[in-house]
C-alpha positions as CSV (number, residue, x, y, z in Angstrom):
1,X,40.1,-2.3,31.5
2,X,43.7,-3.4,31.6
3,X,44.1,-2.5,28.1
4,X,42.2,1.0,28.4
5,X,44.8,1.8,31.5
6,X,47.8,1.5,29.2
7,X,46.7,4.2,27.1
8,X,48.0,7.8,27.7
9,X,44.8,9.7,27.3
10,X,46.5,13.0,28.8
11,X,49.9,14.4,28.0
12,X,52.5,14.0,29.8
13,X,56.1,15.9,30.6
14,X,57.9,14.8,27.3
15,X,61.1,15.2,29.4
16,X,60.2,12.2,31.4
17,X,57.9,10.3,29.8
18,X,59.6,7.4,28.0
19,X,60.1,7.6,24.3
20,X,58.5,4.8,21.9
21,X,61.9,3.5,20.0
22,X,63.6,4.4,17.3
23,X,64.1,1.7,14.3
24,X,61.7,-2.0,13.6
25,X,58.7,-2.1,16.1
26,X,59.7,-4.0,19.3
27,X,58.9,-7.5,18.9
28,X,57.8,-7.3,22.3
29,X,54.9,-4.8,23.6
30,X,56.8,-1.7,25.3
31,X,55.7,-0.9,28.8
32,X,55.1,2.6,29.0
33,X,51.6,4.3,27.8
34,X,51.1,3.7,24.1
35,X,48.5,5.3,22.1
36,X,45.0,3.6,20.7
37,X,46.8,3.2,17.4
38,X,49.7,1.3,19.0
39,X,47.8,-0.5,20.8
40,X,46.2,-1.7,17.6
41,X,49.6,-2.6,16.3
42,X,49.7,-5.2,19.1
43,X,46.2,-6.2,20.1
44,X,44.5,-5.7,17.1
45,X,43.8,-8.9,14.4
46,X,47.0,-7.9,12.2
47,X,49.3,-10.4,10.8
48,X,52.3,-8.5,11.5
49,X,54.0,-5.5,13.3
50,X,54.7,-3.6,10.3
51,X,54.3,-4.7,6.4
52,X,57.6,-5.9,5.7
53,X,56.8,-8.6,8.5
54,X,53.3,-9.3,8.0
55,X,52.8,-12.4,5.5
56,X,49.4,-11.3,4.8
57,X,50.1,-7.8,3.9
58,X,51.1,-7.5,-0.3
59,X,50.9,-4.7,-3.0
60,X,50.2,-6.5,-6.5
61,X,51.6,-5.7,-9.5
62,X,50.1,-6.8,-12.8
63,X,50.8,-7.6,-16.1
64,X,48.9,-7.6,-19.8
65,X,48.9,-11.5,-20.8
66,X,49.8,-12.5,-24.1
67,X,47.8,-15.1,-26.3
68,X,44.4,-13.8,-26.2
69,X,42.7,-11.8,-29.1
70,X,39.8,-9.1,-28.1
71,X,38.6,-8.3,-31.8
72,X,40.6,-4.4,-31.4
73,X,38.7,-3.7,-28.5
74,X,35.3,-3.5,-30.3
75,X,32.9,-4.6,-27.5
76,X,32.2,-7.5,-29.3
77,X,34.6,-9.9,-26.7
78,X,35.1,-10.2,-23.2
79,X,36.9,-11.8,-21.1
80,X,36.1,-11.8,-17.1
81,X,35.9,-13.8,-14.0
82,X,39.1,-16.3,-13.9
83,X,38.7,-19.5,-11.8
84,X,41.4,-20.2,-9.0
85,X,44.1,-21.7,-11.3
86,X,44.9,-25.4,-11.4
87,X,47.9,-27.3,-12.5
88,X,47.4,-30.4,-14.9
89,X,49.5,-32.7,-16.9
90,X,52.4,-29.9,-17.2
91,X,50.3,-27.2,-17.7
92,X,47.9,-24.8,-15.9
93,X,44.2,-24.3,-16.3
94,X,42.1,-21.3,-16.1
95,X,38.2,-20.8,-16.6
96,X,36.2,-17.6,-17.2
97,X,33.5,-15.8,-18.2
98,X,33.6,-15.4,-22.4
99,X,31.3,-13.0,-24.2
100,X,31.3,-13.1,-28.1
101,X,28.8,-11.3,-29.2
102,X,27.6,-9.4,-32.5
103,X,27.5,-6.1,-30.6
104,X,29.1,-4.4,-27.7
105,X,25.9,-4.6,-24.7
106,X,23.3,-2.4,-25.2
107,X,23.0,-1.2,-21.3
108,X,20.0,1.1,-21.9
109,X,17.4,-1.3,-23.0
110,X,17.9,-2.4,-26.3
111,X,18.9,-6.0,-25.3
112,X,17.5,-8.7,-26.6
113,X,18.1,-12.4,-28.0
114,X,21.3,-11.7,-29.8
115,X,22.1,-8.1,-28.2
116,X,23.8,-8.6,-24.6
117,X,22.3,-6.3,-21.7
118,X,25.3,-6.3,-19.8
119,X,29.2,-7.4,-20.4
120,X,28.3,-11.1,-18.8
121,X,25.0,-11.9,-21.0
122,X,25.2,-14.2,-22.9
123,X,28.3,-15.5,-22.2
124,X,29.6,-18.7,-21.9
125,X,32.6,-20.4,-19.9
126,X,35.4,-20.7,-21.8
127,X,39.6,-22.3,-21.1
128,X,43.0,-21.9,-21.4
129,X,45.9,-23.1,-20.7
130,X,49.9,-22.0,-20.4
131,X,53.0,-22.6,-19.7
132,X,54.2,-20.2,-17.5
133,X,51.2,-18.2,-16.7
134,X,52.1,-15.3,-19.0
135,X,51.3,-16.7,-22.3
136,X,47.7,-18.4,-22.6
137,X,46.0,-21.1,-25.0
138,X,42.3,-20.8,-25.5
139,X,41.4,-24.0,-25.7
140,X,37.6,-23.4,-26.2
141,X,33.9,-23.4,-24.5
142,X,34.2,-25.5,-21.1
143,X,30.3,-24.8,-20.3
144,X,27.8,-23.7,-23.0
145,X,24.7,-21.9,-21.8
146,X,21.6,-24.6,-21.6
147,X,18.1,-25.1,-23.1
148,X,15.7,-23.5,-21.6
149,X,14.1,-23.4,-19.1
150,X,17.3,-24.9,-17.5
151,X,19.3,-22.7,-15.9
152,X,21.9,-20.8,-17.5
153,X,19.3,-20.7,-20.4
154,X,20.5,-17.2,-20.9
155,X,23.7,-16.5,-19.9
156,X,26.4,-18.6,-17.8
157,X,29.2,-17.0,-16.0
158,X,31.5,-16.6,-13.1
159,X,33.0,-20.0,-12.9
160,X,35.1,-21.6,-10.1
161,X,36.5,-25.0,-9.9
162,X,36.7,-28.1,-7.5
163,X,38.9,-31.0,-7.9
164,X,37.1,-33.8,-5.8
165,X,38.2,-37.3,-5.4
166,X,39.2,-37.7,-9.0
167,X,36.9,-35.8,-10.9
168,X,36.6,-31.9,-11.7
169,X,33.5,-29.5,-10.9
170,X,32.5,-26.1,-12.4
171,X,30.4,-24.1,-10.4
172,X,28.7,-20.9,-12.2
173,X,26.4,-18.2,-12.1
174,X,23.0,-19.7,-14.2
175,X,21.1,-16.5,-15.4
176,X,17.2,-17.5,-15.5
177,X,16.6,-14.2,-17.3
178,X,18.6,-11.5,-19.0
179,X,20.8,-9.7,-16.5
180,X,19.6,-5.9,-16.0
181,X,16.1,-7.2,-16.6
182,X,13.1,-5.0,-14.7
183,X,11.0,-8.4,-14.2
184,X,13.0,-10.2,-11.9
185,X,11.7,-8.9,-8.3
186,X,14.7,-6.8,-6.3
187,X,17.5,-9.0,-8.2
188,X,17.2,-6.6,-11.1
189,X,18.0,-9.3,-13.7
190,X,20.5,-11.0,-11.9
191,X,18.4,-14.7,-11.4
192,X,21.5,-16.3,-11.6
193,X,21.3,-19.5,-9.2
194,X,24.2,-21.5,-9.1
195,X,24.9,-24.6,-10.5
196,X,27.6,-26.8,-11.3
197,X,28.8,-29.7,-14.1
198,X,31.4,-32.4,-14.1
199,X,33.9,-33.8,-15.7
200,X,36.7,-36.9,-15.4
201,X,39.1,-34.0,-17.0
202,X,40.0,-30.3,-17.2
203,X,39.2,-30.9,-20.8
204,X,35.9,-32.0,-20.4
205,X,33.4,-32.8,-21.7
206,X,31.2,-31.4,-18.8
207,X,27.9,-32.9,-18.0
208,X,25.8,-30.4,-16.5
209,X,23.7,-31.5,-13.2
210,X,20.3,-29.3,-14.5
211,X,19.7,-28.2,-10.8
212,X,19.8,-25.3,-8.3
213,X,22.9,-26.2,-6.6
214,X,23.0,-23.4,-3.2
215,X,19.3,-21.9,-3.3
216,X,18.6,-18.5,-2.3
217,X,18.0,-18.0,1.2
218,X,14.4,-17.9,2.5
219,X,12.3,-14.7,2.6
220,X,13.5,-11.9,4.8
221,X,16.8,-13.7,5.1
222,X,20.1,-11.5,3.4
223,X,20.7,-13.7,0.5
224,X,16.9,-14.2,-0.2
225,X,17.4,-12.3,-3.7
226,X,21.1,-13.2,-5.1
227,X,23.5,-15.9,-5.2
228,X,26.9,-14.7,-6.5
229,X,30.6,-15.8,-7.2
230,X,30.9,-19.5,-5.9
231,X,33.9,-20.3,-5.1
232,X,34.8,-24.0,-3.5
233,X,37.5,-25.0,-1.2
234,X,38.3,-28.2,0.5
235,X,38.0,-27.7,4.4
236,X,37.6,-30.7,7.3
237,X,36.8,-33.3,4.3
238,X,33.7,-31.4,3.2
239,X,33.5,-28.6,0.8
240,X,33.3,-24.8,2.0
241,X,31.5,-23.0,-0.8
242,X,31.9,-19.6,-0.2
243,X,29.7,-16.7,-2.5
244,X,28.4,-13.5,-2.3
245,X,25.2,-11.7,-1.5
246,X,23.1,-8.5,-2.1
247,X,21.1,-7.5,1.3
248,X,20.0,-4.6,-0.8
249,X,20.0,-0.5,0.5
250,X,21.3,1.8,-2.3
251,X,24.3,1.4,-3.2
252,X,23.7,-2.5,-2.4
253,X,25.2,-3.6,0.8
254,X,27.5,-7.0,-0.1
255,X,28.9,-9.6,2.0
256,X,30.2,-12.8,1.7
257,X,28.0,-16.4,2.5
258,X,29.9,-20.4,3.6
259,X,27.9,-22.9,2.5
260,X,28.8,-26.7,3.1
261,X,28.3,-30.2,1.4
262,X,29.8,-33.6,1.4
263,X,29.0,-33.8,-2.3
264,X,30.1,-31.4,-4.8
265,X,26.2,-31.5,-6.3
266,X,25.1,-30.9,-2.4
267,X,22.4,-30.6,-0.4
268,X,24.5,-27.6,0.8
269,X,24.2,-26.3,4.0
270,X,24.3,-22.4,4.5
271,X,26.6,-21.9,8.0
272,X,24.5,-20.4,11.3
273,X,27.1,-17.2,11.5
274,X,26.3,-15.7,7.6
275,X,27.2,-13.8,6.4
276,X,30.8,-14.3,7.5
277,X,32.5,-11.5,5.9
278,X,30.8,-8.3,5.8
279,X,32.2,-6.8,2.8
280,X,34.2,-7.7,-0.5
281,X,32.5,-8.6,-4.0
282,X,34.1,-11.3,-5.9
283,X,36.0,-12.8,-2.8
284,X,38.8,-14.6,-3.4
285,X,40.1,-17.3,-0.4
286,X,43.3,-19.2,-0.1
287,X,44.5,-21.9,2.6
288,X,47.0,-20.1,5.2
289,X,48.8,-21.6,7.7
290,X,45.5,-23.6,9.7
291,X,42.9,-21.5,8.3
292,X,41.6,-19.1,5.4
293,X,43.1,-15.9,4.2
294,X,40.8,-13.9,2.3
295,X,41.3,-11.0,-0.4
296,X,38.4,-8.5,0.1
297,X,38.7,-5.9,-2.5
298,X,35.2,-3.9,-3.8
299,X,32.7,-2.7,-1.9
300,X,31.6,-2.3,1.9
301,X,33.4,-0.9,5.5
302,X,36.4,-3.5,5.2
303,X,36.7,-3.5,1.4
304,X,41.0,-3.3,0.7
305,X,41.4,-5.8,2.9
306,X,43.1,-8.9,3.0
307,X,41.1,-10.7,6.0
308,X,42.2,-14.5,8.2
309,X,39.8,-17.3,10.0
310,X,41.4,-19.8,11.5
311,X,38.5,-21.5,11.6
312,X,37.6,-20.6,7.6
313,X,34.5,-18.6,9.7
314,X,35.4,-15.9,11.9
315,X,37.7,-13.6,9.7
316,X,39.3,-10.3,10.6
317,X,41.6,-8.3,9.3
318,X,45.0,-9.2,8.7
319,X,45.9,-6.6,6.4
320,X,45.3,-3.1,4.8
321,X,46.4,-2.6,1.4
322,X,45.3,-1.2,-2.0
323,X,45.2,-1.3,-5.7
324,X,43.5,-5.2,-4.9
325,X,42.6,-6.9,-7.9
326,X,39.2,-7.2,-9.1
327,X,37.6,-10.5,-9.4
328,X,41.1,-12.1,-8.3
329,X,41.8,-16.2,-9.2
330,X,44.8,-17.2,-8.0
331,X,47.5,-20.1,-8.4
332,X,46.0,-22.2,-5.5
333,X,48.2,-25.2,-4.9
334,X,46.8,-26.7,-2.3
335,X,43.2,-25.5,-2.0
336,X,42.0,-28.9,-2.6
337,X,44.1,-30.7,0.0
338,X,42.4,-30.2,3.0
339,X,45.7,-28.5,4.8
340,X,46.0,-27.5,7.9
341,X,49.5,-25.9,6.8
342,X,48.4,-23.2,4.1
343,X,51.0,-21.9,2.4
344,X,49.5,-18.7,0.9
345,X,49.7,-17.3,-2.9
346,X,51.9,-15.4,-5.0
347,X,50.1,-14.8,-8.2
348,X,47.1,-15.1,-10.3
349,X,44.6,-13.9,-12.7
350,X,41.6,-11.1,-12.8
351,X,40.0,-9.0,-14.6
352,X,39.8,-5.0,-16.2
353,X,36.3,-3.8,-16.4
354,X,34.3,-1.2,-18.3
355,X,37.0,-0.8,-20.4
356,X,35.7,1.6,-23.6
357,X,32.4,1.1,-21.9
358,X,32.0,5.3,-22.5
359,X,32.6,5.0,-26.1
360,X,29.7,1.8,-26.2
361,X,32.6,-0.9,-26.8
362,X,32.4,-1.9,-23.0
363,X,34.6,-5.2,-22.2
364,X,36.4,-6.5,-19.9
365,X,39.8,-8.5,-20.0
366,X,42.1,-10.5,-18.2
367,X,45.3,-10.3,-16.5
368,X,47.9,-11.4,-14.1
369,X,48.6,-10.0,-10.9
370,X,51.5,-11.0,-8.7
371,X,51.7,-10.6,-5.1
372,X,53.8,-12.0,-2.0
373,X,50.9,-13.6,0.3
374,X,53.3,-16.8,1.0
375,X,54.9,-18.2,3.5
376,X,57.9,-19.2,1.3
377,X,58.7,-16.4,-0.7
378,X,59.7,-12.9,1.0
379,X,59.7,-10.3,-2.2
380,X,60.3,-7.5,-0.3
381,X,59.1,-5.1,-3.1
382,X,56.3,-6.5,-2.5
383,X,55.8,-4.8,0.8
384,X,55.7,-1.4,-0.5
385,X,52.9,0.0,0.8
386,X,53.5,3.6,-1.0
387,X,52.0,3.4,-4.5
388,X,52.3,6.2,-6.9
389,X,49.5,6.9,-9.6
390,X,49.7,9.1,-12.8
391,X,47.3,12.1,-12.2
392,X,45.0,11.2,-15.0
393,X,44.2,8.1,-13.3
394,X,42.9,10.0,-10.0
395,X,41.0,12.6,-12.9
396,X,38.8,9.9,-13.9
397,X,37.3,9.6,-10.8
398,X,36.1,13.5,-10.5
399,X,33.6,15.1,-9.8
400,X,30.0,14.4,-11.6
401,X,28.0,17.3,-13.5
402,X,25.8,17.5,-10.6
403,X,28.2,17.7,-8.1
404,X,30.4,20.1,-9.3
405,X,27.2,22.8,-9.8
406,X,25.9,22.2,-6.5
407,X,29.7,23.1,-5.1
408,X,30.1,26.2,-7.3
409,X,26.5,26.8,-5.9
410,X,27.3,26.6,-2.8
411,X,30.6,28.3,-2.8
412,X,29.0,31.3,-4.3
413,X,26.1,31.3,-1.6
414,X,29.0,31.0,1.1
415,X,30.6,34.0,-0.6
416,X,27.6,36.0,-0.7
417,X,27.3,35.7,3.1
């Protein structure tokens, strides 16, 4: 009630009602009637009064990287799904999905042993390394898919990594069947339980565990079907593994799980609250001040949003921004540390999808984005929020065949009235 009876919900005299002010939002709430969208700005879950002072508000600007060959953009390499980035021995260290195959995928059912369904079948997880995060190394295949029937006999993908008490862990996405396959129940192909190997160094070799590391959840439970994007953090001396789920409904609803362990192989235990954050696709999370700052880009009612738990649990928005990148893995310092003092991001790597996917070369490729989601940097171009496009980009996203002739229809009926 006391915050309903500080809203003007009926105009008054604008002679002497009192005037909002002119210049920086007040640090301090004004008395006098505000509307429900001022109100927001001071009782709502945002970081900051406006963007240039909120820490978790960033645009992200990107950049092609240099050092990695994609056969002329036949199809026949991808490159997708960068872990968080980790810094080793002078250098950093990135993970990803890798595809070389003899063909582009073959999406409308012409997949089979040696011709990928999708862009992520039979893929492998591949490395590199650089200098200064511009200009990458391949180094080679991190995680090779497995015999069957292990998992990942098929296809292994979507890697993240853990550095834990000495020794490093890739968790990843093992396909049990191909992806886009009609035999595998309401996942649609995308059997993909996760599971993890281990290694004394980010050079390997990595000894696979050959086990289901976070199970589905139980029948009639959200995550019954899929197991998506793990991605570990160190929290309270345990590890968070957070990942994403399909609830199903068309288009798929998608939302984000927390599962804990105190060993990186598990038993992992899936948190009461799931799913704790209610959109997003491949979720990216970051330690921030004494919690978890989220970037929830694709899919669902708080997708473009860049999200906050103190508790790594209960997240809400903190931000509202756009042009997010897709499938984001950042420069992480101190996601392994167990901070309660987070000091946020700046920069990272994801990925380009579908790219030539309409001419039947579809890949995907990597790239850096940079951003200003620190508490020790204050890029203020960063805190543009007004982002212009070139016109052909909006184009590509018109209307379908049948959408445009039901509109004409129905613009003619209208004028025939």
């Amino acid at each position: 009630m006391s915050a309903m009876c500080c809203v003007a919900d009926e105009p008054t005299d604008p002679k002497s009602a009192p005037a909002f002010p002119y210049g920086e939002v007040p640090e301090q709430k004004p008395d006098m009637p505000l509307s429900r969208a001022m109100q927001r700005v001071y009782d709502g879950t945002y970081a900051g009064l406006d963007c240039a002072r909120n820490e978790l508000f960033s645009r992200f600007k990107y950049t092609p990287l240099k050092g990695l060959d994609y056969s002329n953009g036949d199809g026949t390499v991808s490159r997708r799904d960068a872990t968080k980035i980790i810094k080793h021995d002078g250098k950093f260290y990135v993970w990803y999905t890798k595809r070389h195959t003899a063909t582009p995928p073959d999406y409308d059912g012409g997949a089979n042993d040696a011709i990928p369904s999708r862009d992520w079948d039979l893929a492998e997880i591949w490395y590199a390394t650089s200098t200064d995060g511009f200009t990458w190394q391949e180094q080679g295949v991190a995680i090779e898919r497995n015999e069957k029937p292990n998992p990942g006999w098929r296809s292994v993908s979507t890697p993240d990594i853990l550095v834990w008490k000495g020794k490093y862990y890739l968790y990843y996405q093992a396909y049990l069947a191909m992806p886009g396959s009609r035999t595998s129940s309401a996942t649609n192909g995308d059997d993909c339980p996760v599971s993890a190997s281990v290694a004394d160094s980010p050079d390997g070799p990595w000894t696979p565990c050959n086990k289901i590391v976070v199970d589905n959840g139980p029948p009639g439970s959200w995550d019954q079907y899929v197991i998506h994007d793990p991605y570990p953090l160190v929290r309270n001396g345990q590890i968070y593994l957070y990942y994403k789920g399909e609830m199903g409904g068309d288009p798929p609803v998608r939302a984000q799980g927390l599962a804990i362990a105190d060993h990186p192989f598990g038993p992992f235990r899936k948190h009461p609250l799931n799913p704790v954050i209610n959109s997003g696709h491949e979720t990216s999370l970051f330690p921030f001040k004494e919690g978890l700052a989220a970037l929830v880009s694709r899919h669902g009612l708080e997708h473009n949003t860049i999200q906050y738990a103190p508790d790594g649990v209960n997240f809400e928005v903190a931000a509202i921004t756009g042009l997010m990148p897709i499938a984001p893995g950042a420069y992480v310092p101190d996601a392994f540390t167990d901070t309660k003092d987070g000091r946020g991001i700046t920069w990272g790597l994801c990925h380009f999808r579908n790219i030539k996917r309409d001419e039947g070369k579809s890949h995907s490729m990597l790239a850096r984005f940079d951003c200003d989601l620190s508490l020790d940097v204050d890029d203020i171009e960063m805190k543009e929020s007004d982002i212009f496009n070139d016109p052909e980009i909006n184009f590509k996203f018109g209307l379908s065949e049948q959408q445009r002739e039901r509109i004409e229809s129905d613009a003619q009926a209208e004028l025939q009235r």
